[in-house]
DRENVO-23391 format. One record per residue (C-alpha): z, x, y. Coordinates in pm, 1 decimal. Example, Ala and Ser with C-alpha at 12.3 -4.5 7.8 and 13.67 -1.06 7.14 Angstrom:
residues 2
R        w        u        v
R    780.0   1230.0   -450.0
R    714.0   1367.0   -106.0
END
This chain:
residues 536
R        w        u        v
R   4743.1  16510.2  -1950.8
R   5028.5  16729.2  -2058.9
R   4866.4  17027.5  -2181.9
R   4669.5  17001.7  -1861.1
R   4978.5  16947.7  -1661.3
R   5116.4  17287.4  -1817.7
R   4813.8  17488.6  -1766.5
R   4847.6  17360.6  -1358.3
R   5238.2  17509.7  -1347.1
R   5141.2  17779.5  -1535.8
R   4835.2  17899.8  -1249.6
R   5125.0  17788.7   -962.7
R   5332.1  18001.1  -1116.0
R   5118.9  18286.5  -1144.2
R   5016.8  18218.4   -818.4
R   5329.3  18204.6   -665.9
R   5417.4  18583.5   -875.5
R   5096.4  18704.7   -702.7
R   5178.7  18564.5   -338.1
R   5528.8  18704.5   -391.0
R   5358.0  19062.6   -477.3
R   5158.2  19056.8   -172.6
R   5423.4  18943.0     59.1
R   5617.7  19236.0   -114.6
R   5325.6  19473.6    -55.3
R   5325.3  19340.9    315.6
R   5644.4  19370.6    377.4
R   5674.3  19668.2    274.0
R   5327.2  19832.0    447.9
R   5501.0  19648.1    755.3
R   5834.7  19786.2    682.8
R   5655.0  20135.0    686.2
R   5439.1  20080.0    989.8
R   5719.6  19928.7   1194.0
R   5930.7  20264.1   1125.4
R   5651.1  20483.8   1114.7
R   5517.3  20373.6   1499.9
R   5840.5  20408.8   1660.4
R   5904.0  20780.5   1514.3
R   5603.8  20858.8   1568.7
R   5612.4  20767.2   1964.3
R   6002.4  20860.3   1947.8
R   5862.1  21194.4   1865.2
R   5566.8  21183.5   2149.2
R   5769.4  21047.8   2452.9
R   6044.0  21281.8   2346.1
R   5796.8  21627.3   2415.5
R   5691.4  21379.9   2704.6
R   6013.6  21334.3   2856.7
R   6106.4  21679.6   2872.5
R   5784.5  21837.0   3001.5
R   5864.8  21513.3   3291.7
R   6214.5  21584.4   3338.5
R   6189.6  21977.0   3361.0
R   5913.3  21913.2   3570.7
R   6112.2  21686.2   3790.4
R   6399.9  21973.8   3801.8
R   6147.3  22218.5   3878.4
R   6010.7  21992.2   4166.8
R   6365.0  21930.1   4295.4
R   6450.7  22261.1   4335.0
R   6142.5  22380.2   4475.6
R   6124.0  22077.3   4719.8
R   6541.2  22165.3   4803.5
R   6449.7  22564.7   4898.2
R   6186.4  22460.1   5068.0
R   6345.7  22257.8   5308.8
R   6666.2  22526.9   5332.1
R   6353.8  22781.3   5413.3
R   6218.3  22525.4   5676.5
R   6566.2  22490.6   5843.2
R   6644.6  22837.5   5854.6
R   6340.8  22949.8   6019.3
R   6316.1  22611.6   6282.0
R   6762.4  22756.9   6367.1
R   6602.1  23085.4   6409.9
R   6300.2  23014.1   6620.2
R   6587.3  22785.1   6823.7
R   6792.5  23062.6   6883.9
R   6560.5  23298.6   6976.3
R   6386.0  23025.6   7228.4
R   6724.8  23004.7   7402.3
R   6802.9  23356.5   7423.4
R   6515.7  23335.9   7607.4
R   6605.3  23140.2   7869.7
R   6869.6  23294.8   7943.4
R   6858.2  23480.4   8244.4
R   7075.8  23779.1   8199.1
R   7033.8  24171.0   8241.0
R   6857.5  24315.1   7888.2
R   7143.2  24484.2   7712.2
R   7410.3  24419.8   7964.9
R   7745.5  24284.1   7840.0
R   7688.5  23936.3   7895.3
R   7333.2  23962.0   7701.2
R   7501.9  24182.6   7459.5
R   7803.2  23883.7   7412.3
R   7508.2  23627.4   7385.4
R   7310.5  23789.4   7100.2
R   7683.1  23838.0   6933.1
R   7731.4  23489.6   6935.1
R   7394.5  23377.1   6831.5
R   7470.1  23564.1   6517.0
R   7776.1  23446.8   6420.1
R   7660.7  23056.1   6532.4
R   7337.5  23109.1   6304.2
R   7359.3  23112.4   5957.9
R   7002.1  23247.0   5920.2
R   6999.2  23545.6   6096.7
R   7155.9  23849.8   6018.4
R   7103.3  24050.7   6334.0
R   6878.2  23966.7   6712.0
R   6763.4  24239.2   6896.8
R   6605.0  24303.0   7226.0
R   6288.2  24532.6   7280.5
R   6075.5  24635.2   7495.0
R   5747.5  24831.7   7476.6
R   5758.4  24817.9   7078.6
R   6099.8  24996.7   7065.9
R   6444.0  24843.3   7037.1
R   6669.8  24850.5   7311.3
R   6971.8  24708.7   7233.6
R   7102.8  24423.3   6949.8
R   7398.8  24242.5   6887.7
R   7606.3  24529.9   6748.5
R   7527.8  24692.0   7084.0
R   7291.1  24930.5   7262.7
R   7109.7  25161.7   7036.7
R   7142.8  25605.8   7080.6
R   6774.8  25630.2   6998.2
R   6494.6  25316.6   7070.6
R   6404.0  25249.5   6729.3
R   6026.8  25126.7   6687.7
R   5991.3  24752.4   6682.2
R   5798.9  24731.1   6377.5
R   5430.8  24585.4   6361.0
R   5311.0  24223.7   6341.9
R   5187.3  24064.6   5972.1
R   5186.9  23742.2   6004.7
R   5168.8  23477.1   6331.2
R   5323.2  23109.8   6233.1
R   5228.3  23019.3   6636.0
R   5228.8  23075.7   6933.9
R   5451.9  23389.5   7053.7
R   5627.5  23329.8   6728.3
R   5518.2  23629.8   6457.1
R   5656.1  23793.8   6179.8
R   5674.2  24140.4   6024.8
R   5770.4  24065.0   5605.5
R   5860.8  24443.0   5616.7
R   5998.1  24560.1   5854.1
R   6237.9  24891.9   5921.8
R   6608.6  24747.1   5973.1
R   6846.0  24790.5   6277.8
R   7083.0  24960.0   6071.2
R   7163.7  25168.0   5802.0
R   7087.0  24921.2   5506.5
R   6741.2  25012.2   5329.6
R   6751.9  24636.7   5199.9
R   6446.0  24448.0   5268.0
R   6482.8  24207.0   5578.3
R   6212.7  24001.3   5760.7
R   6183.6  24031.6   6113.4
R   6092.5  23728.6   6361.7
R   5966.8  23810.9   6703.3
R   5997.2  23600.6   7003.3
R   5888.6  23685.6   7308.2
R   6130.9  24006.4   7405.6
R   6396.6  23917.4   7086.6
R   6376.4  23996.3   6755.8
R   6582.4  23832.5   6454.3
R   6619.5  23998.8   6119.3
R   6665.5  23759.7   5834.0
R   6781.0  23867.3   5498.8
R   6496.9  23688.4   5266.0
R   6780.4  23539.4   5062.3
R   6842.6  23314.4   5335.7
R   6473.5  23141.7   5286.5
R   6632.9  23036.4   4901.9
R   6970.6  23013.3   4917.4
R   7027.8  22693.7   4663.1
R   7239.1  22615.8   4350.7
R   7005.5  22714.8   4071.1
R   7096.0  22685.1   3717.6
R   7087.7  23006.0   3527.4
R   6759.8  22995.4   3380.2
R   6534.4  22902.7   3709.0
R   6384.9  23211.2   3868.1
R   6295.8  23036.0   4281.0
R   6093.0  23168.5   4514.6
R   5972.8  23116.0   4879.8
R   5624.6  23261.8   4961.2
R   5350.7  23246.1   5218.5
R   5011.6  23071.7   5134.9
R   4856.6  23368.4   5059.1
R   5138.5  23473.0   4773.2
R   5367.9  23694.3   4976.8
R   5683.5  23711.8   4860.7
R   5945.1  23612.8   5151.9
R   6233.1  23544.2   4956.3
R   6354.1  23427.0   4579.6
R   6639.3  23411.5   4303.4
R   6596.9  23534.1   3970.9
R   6402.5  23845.5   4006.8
R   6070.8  23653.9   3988.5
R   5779.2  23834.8   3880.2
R   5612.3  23872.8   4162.3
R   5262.3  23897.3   4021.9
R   5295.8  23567.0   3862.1
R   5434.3  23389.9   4162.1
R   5145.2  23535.5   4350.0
R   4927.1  23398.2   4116.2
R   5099.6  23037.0   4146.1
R   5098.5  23039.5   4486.9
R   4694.0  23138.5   4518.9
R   4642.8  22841.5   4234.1
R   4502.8  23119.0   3978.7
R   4782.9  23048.4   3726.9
R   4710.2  22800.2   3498.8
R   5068.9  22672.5   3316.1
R   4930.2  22599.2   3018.5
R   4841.9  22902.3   2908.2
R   5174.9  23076.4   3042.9
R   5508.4  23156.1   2917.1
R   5659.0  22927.4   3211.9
R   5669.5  22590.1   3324.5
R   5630.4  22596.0   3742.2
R   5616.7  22304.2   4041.6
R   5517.2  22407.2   4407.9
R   5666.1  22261.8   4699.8
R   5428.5  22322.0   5063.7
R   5499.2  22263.5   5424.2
R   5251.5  22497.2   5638.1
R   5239.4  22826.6   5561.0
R   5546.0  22811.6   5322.0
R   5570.4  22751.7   4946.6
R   5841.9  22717.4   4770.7
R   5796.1  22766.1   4340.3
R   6079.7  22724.2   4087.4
R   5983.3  22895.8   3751.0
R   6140.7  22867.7   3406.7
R   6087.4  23004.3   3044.5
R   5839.0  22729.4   2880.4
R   6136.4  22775.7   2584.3
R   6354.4  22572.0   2781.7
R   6113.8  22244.2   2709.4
R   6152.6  22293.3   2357.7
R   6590.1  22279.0   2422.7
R   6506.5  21927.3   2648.6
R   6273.9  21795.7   2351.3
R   6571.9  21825.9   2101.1
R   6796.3  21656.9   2313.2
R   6565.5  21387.0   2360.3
R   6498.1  21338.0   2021.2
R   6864.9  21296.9   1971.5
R   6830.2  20992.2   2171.7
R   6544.6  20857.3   2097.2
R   6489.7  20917.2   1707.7
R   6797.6  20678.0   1678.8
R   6660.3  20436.7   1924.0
R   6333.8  20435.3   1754.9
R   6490.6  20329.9   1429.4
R   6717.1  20047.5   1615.3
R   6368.9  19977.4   1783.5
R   6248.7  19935.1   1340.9
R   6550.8  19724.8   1194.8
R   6472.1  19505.6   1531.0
R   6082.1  19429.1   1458.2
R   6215.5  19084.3   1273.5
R   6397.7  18981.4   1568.5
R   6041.2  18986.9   1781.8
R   6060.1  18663.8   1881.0
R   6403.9  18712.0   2065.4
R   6241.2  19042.4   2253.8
R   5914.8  18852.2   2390.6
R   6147.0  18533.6   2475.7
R   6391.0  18803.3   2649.9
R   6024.4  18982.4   2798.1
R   5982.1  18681.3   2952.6
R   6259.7  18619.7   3141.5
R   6327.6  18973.1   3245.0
R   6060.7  18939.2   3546.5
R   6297.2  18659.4   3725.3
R   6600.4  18917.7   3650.5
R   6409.0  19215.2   3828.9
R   6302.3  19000.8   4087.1
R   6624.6  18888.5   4188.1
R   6755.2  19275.6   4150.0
R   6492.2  19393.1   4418.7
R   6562.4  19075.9   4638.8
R   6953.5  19215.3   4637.4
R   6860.2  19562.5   4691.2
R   6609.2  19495.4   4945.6
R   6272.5  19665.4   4813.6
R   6011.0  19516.4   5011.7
R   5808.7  19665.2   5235.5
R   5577.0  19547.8   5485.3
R   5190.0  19669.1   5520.1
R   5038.1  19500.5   5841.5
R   4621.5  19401.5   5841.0
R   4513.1  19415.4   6194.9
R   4333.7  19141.5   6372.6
R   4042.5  19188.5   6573.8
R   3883.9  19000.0   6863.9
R   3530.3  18962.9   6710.2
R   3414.4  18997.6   7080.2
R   3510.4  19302.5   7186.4
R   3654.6  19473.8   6903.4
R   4014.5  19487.5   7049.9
R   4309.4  19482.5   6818.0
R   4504.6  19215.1   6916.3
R   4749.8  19210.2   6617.9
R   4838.5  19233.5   6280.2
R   4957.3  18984.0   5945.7
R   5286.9  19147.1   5798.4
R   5192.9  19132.3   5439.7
R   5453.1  19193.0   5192.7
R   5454.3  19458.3   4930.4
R   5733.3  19545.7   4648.8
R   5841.7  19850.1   4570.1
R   6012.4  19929.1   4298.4
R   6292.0  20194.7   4262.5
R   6063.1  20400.0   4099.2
R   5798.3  20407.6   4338.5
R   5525.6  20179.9   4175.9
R   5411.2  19929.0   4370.9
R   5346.5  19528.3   4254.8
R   5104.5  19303.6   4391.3
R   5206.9  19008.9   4554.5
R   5030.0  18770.6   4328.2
R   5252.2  18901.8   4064.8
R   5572.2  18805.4   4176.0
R   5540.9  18588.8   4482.1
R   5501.4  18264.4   4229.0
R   5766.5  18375.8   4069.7
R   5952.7  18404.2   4422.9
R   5829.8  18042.4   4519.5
R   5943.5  17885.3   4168.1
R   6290.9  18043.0   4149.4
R   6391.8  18019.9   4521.7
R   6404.7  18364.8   4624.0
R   6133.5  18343.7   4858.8
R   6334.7  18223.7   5139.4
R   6494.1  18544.6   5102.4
R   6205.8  18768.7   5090.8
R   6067.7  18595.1   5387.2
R   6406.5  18649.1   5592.7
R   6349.2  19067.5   5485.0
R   6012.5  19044.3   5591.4
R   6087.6  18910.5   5922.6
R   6343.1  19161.5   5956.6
R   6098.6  19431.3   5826.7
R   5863.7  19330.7   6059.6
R   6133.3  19356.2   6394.2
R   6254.3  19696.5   6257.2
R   5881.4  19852.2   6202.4
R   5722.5  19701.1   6533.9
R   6019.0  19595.3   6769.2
R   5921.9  19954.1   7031.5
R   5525.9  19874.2   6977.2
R   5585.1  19491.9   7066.9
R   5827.9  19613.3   7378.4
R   5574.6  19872.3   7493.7
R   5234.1  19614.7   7381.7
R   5317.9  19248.9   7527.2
R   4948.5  19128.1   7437.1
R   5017.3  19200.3   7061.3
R   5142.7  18987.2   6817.4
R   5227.2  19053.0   6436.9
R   5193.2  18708.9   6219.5
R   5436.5  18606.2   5924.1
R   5330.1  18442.5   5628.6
R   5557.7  18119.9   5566.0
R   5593.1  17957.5   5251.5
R   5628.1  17616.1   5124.7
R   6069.9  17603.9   5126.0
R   6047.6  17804.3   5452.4
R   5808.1  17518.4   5657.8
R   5982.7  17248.1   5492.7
R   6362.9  17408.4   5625.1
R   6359.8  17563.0   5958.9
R   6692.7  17740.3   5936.4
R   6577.1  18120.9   5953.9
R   6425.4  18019.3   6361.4
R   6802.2  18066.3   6481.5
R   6837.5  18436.4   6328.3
R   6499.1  18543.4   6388.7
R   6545.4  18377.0   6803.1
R   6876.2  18581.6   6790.4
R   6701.4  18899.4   6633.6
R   6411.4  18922.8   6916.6
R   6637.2  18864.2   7185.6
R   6853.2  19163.3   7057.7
R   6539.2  19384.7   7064.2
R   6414.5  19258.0   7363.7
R   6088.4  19123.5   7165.6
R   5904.3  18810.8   7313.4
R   5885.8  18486.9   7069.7
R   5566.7  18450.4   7131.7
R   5460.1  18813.6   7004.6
R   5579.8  18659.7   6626.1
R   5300.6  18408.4   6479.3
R   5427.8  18172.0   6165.3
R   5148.6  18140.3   5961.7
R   5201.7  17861.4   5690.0
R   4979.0  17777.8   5408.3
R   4871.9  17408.0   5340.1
R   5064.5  17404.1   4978.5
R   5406.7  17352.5   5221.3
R   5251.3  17001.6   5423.3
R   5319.6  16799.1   5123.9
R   5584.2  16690.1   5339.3
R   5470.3  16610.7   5651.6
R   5806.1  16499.7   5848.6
R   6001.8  16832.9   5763.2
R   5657.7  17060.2   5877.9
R   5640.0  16895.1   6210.6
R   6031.7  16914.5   6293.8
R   5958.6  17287.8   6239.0
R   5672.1  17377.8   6398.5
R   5793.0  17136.7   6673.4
R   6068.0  17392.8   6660.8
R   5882.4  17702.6   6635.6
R   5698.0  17628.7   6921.2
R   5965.7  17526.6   7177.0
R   6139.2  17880.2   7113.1
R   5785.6  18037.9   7177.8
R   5621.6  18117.9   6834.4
R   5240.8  18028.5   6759.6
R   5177.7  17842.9   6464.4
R   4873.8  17884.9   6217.8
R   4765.0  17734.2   5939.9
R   4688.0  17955.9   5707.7
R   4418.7  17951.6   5422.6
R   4235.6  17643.3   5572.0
R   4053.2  17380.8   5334.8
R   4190.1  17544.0   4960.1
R   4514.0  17298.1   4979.9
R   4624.9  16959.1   5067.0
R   4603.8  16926.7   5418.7
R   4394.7  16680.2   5596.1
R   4228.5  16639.8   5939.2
R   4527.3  16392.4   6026.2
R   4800.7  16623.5   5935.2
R   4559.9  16893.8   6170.4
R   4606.5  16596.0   6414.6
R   4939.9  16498.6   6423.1
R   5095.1  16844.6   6298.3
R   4960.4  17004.2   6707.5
R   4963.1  17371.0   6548.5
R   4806.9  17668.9   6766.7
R   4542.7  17912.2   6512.8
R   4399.4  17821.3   6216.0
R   4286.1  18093.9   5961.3
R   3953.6  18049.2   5788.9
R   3985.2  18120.3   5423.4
R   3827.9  18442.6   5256.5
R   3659.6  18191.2   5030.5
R   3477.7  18054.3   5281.5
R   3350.7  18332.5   5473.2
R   3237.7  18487.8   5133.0
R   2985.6  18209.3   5127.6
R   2846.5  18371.6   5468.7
R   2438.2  18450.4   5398.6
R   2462.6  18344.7   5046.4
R   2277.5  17984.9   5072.6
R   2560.4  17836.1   4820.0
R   2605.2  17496.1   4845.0
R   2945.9  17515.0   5039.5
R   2849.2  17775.2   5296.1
R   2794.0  17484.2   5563.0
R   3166.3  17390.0   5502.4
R   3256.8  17654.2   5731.0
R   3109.3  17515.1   6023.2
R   3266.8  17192.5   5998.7
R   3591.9  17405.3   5972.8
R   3521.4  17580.2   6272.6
R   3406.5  17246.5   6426.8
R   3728.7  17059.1   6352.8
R   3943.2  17384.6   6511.9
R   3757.4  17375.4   6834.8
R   3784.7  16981.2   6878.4
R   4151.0  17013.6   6830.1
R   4167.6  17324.1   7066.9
R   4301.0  17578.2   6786.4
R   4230.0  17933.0   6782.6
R   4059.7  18044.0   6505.0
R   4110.4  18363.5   6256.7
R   3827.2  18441.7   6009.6
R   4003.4  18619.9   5692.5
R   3835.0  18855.4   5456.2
R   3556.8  18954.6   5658.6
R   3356.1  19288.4   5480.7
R   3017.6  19271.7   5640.5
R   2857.8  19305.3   5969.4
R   2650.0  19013.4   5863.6
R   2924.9  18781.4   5836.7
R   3145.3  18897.2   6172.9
R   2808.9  18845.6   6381.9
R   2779.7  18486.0   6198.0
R   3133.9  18429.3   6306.8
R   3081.5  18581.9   6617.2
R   2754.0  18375.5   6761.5
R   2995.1  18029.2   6674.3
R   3273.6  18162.3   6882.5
R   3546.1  18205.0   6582.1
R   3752.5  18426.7   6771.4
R   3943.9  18656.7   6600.4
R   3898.6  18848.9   6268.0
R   4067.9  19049.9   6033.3
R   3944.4  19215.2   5689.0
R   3799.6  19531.8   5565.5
R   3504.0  19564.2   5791.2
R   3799.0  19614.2   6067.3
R   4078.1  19758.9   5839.3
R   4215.5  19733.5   5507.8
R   4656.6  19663.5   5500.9
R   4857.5  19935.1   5597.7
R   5185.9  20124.5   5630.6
R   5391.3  20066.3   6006.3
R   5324.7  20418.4   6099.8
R   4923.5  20417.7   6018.2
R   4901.3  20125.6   6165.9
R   5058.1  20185.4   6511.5
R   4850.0  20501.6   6509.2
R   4556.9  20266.6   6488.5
R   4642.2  20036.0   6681.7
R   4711.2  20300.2   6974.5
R   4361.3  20426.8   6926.9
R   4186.7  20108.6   6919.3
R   4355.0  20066.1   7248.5
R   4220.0  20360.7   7402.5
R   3871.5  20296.3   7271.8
R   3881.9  19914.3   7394.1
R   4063.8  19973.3   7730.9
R   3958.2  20318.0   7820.6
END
């Protein structure tokens, strides 16, 4: 037994040499690939960071000139419009004082003249010895409104000025006036027509190339400069730069993240801590957008399956992040409902909902835009007495605001009905939303008296399918219609399924054979021209 007992400690402890080797040999091929991978994308996102953030410069720029060149040629075309109006004797002294003072008040023009017959009369530094000749049209922005890019100056100058014609007055505008931003030193900015005429710029631009960016036949990858285009009309704004520059912002963000990336290394072990940390960090940006208020609301409209008429909309809530990206609602409104914060987000959706619609609700008595409730907000009426105070501020009827609340909050049956008793004395409707997926029962349906119920997507899927559960619907709409509710089919795609809904008198629909959720404005703009095509 001994020998044999030696020969087993012996293999153990061979074994244990060879697991130590390969745990070496791991940790080490880890140890490598742990350092390797962040360098390596260190290295990546760094030349992808800068060719972002000069990007981002470039676009900042180009977006700032273009809105200087916007508001110097709308202060121009406003000055010229009430020149216009005035009714004073061409080139008299009082004209004479007015085109003075037009000048000095606006910052974009250099010098207004009067003509007539293609020759100037007169300007604001007084009547002229000779008429001078107009100059000729080369470009008309609208109507009355045109512009000569080259035109012969008032005066002595033999700089290049671009002349805007209104009517009987002409403004000169010194092309630097269409750019005239903080650039840094290496930017070269431009402000050009469609067609790649130059109107303006800083730098000395090439003007070849920035007719070539302008016409889209530039292609930055195979220049010596990065560029980003800004457009509004006719007008485009570009900001060039040496493509050297990116190779000055990839250093400096390899000085930042290089060192991060090997932090990022020496951390791998402590994994364990980063995914816990991962995990909780949702709740912490959650309650970060709650405080800075980053919800937005999209609104579905609801149709009367009769006659097509839009009759209102569900204010459906939608995050957005700092950044711009949007997240889903399934994402985070769990998250919202576990931790509280939903009460929150409901009271910024209501008041989302007042500030988008309050003038279409006003002006539109017959519509009504319905809020989703959840589960804390049935079971704890307090936000009635600020949204009652809110409407009555904006002059908005209760009744135009429908609480919808899903069956998941009836758990408690006492605290529902003391606030959709509630709701209802101060006006609102009251639906139950996603009918037949949660708890509720025909007897909370009886003793809960609520106003709509909404048919569940689920349900009207099964529409023309044969499943087994595509009957359930009717006894849904049965048990609305014995207990007087209005009911609102959700999800409905098809034709198919709205003429199903239709023949069994479910009133109202919404879904993407009406409309998919959208933003206030594109919504009022449909709403406004479903009215005219319903009504009219």
């Amino acid at each position: 037994m001994f020998p044999q007992c030696n020969f087993l400690r012996k293999t153990s402890t061979t074994g244990i040499s060879l697991n130590r080797s390969r745990v070496i040999l791991l940790a080490v091929t880890l140890a490598v690939i742990g350092i390797s991978i962040p360098v390596s994308f260190a290295l990546y996102f760094s030349n992808v960071r800068a060719a972002q953030a000069e990007q981002d410069r470039l676009s900042l720029f180009a977006r700032q000139a273009l809105l200087r060149a916007s508001a110097s040629l709308r202060d121009a075309v406003g000055t010229l419009r009430v020149l216009e109006r005035e009714e004073l004797v061409p080139c008299s002294a009082a004209h004479l004082q007015k085109m003075r003072l037009a000048v000095i008040t606006t910052r974009s023009i250099d010098d207004i003249a009067y003509f007539k017959d293609g020759r100037v009369q007169c300007s604001s530094m007084g009547e002229v010895e000779a008429p001078i000749s107009v100059g000729r049209t080369e470009y008309t922005a609208a109507k009355d409104l045109h512009f000569s890019l080259s035109p012969s100056p008032l005066g002595e100058s033999d700089h290049r000025m671009i002349g805007m014609f209104y009517n009987a007055h002409k403004a000169l505008i010194n092309p630097v006036r269409f750019a005239d931003i903080l650039l840094d030193d290496d930017i070269q900015l431009v402000i050009a027509l469609s067609d790649g005429t130059l109107l303006g710029g800083i730098g000395n631009p090439d003007a070849g190339m920035i007719g070539k960016i302008a016409t889209w036949t530039y292609r930055q990858k195979d220049g010596d400069f990065l560029h980003a285009r800004a457009e509004q009309g006719d007008l485009v704004a570009i900001a060039v730069e040496p493509r050297d520059r990116l190779i000055v912002r990839t250093q400096h963000e390899m000085l930042l993240l290089v060192p991060l990336s090997l932090l990022i290394a020496a951390l791998i072990v402590g994994g364990v801590v980063w995914r816990l940390r991962r995990h909780l960090s949702p709740l912490g940006e959650l309650k970060s957008a709650v405080k800075r208020r980053e919800f937005l609301v999209h609104y579905q409209p609801i149709v009367s399956l009769k006659t097509g008429e839009c009759v209102g909309a569900e204010a459906l809530v939608r995050w957005q992040r700092a950044d711009g990206s949007m997240t889903r609602p399934d994402l985070f409104i769990p998250l919202a409902e576990e931790s509280g914060l939903i009460t929150q987000i409901t009271q910024q959706v209501m008041d989302l909902v007042i500030h988008d619609m309050h003038l279409m609700l006003k002006k539109y008595p017959r519509l009504h835009i319905a809020v989703n409730l959840s589960a804390q907000d049935i079971q704890c009426p307090h936000f009635l007495g600020s949204l009652k105070t809110k409407l009555e501020e904006n002059c908005v009827s209760q009744r135009q605001i429908w609480l919808e609340a899903t069956e998941r909050g009836f758990m408690n049956v006492d605290a529902v009905r003391h606030t959709i008793e509630t709701a209802r004395k101060q006006g609102h409707s009251v639906a139950i939303d996603d009918f037949g997926t949660g708890y509720s029962s025909l007897a909370y349906l009886q003793g809960l008296r609520m106003d709509a119920l909404k048919i569940d997507k689920s349900f009207i899927d099964t529409i023309g399918t044969g499943a087994a559960t595509s009957t359930v619907i009717d006894h849904i709409i049965d048990i609305a219609q014995s207990l007087d509710m209005v009911t609102v089919a959700e999800g409905v795609e098809t034709h198919e399924q709205a003429e199903y809904l239709r023949a069994r008198d479910v009133k109202y629909g919404q879904g993407w054979l009406f409309a998919k959720a959208m933003p206030p404005r594109d919504f009022i703009g449909f709403y406004q021209a479903n009215q005219l095509r319903t009504q009219g």
